[in-house]
C-alpha positions, -999 to 999 in steps of 0.1 A, spaced: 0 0 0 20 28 -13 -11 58 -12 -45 59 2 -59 83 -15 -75 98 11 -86 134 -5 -109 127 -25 -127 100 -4 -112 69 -22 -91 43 -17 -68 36 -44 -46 10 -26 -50 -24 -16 -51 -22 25 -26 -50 28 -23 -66 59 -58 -74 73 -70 -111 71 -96 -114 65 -128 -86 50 -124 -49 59 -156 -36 72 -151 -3 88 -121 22 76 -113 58 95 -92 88 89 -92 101 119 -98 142 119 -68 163 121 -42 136 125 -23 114 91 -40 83 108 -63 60 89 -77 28 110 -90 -2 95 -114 -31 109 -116 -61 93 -134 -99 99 -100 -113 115 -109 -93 145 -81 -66 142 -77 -31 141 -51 -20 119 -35 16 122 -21 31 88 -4 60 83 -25 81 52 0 103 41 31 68 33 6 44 34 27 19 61 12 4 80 21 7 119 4 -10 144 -24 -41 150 -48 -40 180 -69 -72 185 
């Protein structure tokens, strides 16, 4: 995941790293943050403006 795409309310990239189905995705207001919720049960925690990925909460 190389861009999210985030301005104009898209996604562009693949959200690599979750499991299993994403069902939820945030950008968090005022902050480069983008969260992600998926079927597998985890949170994962992107940063928008890169694209890495950073952390996984269960």
């Amino acid at each position: 995941m190389s861009d999210l795409g985030c301005s104009d309310g898209h996604i562009h990239e693949d959200a690599r790293g979750n499991n299993d189905w994403i069902r939820s995705v945030a950008l968090l207001a005022d902050t480069e943050i983008v969260t992600s919720g998926s079927d597998d049960k985890t949170i994962k925690i992107w940063d928008a403006v890169t694209g890495t990925y950073t952390k996984t909460d269960a």
